[in-house]
N, C-alpha and C positions, 0 to 999 in steps of 0.2 A: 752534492757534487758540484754544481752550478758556482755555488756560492766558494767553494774554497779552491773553484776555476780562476776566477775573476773578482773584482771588486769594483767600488766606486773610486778609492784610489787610481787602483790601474787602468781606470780610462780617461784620465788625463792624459795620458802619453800616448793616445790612438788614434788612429787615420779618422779624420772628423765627416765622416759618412757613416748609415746605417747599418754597418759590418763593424763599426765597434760593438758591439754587442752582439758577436755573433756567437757566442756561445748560448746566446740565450734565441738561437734563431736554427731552422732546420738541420744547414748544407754541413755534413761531418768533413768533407775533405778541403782546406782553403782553395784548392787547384781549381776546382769546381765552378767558384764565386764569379757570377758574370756582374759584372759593375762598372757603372758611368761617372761614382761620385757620388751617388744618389741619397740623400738623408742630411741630417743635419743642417737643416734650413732654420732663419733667425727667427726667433722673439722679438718684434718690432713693438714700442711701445707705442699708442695711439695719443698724441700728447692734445693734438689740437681739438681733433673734433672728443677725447674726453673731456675736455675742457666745456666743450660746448654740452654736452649729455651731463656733465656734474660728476663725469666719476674720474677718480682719478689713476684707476688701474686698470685700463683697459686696453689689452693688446690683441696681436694678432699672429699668429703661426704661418710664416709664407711659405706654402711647398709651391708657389708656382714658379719659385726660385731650381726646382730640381730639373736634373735631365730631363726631355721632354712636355717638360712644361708640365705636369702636373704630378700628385703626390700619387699615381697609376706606379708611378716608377717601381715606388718600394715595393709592395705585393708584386710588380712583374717580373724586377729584379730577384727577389726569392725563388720565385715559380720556377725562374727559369733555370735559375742557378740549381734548384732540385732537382727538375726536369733533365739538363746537364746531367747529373750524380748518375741519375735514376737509367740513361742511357736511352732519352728520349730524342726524336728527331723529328715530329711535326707535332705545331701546334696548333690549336684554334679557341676563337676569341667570338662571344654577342658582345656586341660594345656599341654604345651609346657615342663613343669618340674617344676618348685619352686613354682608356683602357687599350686599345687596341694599336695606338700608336706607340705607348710602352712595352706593350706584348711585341713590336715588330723592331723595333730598337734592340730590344734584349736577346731576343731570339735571333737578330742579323749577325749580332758578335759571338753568339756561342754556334753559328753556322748550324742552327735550326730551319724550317719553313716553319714561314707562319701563315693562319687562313685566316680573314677578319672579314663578320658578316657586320653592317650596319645600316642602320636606318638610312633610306637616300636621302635625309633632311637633315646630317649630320656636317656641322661645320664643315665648311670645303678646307681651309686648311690643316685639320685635323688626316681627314682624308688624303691631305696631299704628302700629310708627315707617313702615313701608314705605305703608300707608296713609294717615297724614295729611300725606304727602307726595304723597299723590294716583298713586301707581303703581298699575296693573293687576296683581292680584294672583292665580296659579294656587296651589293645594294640591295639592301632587301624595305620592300613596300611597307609601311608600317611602322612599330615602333621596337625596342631592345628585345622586348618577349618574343618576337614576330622571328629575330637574328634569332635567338636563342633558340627555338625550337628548330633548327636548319641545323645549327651545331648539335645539338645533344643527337640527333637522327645521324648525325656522320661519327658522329662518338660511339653509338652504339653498332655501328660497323665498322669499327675500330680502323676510321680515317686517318685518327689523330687523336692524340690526349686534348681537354676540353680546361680552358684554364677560365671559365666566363665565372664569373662572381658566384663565391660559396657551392662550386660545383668541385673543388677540389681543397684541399689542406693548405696551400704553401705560401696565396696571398695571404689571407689575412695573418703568417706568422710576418710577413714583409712588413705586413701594417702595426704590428706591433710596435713599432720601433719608432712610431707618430707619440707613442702613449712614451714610450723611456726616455725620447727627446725631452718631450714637455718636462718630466722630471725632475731629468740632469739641470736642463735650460733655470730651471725656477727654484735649485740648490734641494731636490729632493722632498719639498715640502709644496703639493698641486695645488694650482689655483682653485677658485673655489667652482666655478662652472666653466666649462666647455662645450661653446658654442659650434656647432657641426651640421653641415650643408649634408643633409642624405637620401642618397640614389638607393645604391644598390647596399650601402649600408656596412660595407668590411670595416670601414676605418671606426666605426663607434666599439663592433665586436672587438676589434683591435687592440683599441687604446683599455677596453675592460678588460683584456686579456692581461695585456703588457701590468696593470696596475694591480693585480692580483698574484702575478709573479714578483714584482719587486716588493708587495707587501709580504709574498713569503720568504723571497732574503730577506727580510728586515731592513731594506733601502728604504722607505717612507717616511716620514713625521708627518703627522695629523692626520685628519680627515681626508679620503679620496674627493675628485671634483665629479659635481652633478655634471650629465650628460646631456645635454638639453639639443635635440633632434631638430632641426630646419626644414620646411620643404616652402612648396609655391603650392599657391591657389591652385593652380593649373593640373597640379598632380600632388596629390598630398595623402598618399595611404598611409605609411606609419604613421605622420605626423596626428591622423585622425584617429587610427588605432588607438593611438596613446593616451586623448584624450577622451576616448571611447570607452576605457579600459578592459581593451580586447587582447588579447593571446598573439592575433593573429592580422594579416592586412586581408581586405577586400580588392577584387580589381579594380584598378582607377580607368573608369570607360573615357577614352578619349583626352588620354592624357595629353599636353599640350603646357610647354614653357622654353622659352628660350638659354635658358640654362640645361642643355643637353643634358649634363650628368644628372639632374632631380628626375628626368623624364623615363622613370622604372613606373610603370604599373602596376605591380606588384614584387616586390623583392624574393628573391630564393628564399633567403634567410630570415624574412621578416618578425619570427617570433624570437630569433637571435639577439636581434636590434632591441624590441620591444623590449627583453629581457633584460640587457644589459642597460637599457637606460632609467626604467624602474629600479632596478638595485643603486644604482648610484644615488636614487631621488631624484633624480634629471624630470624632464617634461616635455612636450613638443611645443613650433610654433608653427603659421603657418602665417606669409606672407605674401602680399601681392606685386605681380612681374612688376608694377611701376615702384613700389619702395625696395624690389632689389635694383634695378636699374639704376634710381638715384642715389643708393648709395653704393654701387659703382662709380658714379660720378663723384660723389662725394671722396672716397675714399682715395682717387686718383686725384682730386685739387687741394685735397687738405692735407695729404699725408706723402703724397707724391707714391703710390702704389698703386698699379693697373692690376687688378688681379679679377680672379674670371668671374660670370654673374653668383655661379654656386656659393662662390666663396661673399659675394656681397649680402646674398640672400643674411648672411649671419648677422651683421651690422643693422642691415631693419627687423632681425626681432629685438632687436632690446628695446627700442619704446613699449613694445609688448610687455617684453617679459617686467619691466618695471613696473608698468600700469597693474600686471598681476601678483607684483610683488614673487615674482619666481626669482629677480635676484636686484640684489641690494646695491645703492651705490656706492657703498663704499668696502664691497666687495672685488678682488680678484680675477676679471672676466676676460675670459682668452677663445677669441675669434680664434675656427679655421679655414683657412685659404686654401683650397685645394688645386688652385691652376694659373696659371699666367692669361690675365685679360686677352692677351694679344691672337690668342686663337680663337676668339669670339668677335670678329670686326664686324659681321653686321648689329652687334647689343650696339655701337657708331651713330648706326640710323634711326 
């Protein structure tokens, strides 16, 4: 049905945001679609500092180019746009920070309420986006689990539908559309591994989702890209999982990094994650807050791109991942950037 919807022809002539491919996405009526723009962020190639690492195909996927500042938008944008369809009118959000500012964005323009519980140690400007989008805003002591069980107990008194990570359908079909990008962006044939910053972990489900649908249009040539999972010292359950060869995460006691979004102590989803990056041959890495930091820095004087710690954590595993020979240099290698630096000004100090 899908396939004799649409094609890869016919989306050359479409609005260059993530609602091109909306048939391959929840919302049935277009009236519905709440949207900022959202999607279709560049492929920047990394010229200088590959230069410096020896390889010479290493890029970088910018969503902190999208509304709101991070790639939150897509999966919000969906959520909401469904939620819309579905004839919903409050919503609520556990969020760690960009989740909950694109949940309050999206939800202002379809004249939703939105609830947004978060940790009080959550970027102040983060916080400040979720306010002048007029959301209800809890600080809750602790960390994303701590919000999260505040939400699921108002959900279960039917406060408000609960849009917090892998608690509902309609983000990860938003995040999908991370996976159809890279695609299109790369002429249909995927790089060889994809590098990914993971928290709460929708966008790896995501991008395996999106590539299993376009391998059964027969949109693909070659082999899919290994999924190779990122976290920090500070909090690292999948990434330990992975190399554990567990099903499932452990709680991470006393998680702690300055990259908000890796700061999940245990994902909803985690055997989701797990799952999806085994099948591709993917691997984890785990890095420490001073080699994400510096190539933060790195990545803003060599490349002229501020983009947030999560998204730098990627750039320091590849010394890793070379030393283990998980990927080669003169392979394919595509960084994701999941947020614009400039909502993390104290990573500054």
């Amino acid at each position: 049905m899908i396939g004799k919807a649409t094609s890869k022809k016919a989306l050359m002539s479409r609005v260059r945001s993530m609602w091109r491919y909306r048939e391959l996405l929840p919302v049935n009526d277009d009236r519905n679609i709440t949207t900022l723009g959202e999607g279709y962020t560049p492929v920047l190639k990394l010229n200088r500092i590959g230069l410096a690492l020896g390889m010479k195909n290493v890029y970088v996927k910018d969503d902190g180019q999208i509304p709101t500042g991070s790639f939150k938008a897509r999966g919000m944008a969906c959520a909401i746009s469904k939620c819309k369809e579905l004839g919903v009118r409050k919503v609520a959000v556990a969020t760690a920070g960009n989740a909950g500012a694109a949940m309050s964005a999206y939800a202002a323009q379809a004249g939703m309420d939105a609830f947004i519980y978060m940790p009080r140690d959550t970027p102040t400007p983060i916080r400040l986006e979720c306010e002048i989008y007029g959301a209800h805003i809890s600080l809750v002591n602790g960390t994303i689990a701590d919000a999260g069980r505040l939400v699921s107990e108002g959900m279960a008194r039917k406060e408000w539908f609960e849009l917090s990570t892998m608690k509902e359908p309609y983000r990860v079909e938003g995040k999908k559309t991370m996976g159809f990008e890279i695609a299109e962006q790369f002429e249909w044939t995927l790089p060889d591994a994809i590098i990914y910053p993971t928290g709460g972990g929708t966008g790896i489900v995501g991008m395996s989702k999106a590539f299993d649908e376009l391998n059964k249009l027969g949109w693909l040539s070659g082999q899919s890209a290994r999924l190779i999972s990122v976290q920090t010292a500070g909090c690292a359950p999948v990434a330990k999982a992975i190399q554990e060869h567990k099903d499932h995460c452990e709680f991470w006691e006393n998680a702690h990094t300055l990259a908000a979004g890796l700061r999940v102590p245990k994902p909803y989803g985690d055997y989701l994650i797990i799952k999806a990056v085994n099948k591709s041959g993917g691997t984890s890495v785990i890095v420490s807050e001073d080699e994400m930091l510096n190539s933060m820095k790195t990545l803003a004087r060599k490349e002229g791109i501020w983009i947030c710690p999560e998204g730098a954590a990627t750039l320091a595993s590849i010394p890793h991942l070379l030393e283990r020979s998980a990927i080669d240099r003169d392979e394919r290698i595509l960084l994701y950037n999941t947020g614009s630096g400039i909502l993390y000004p104290e990573t500054l100090r």
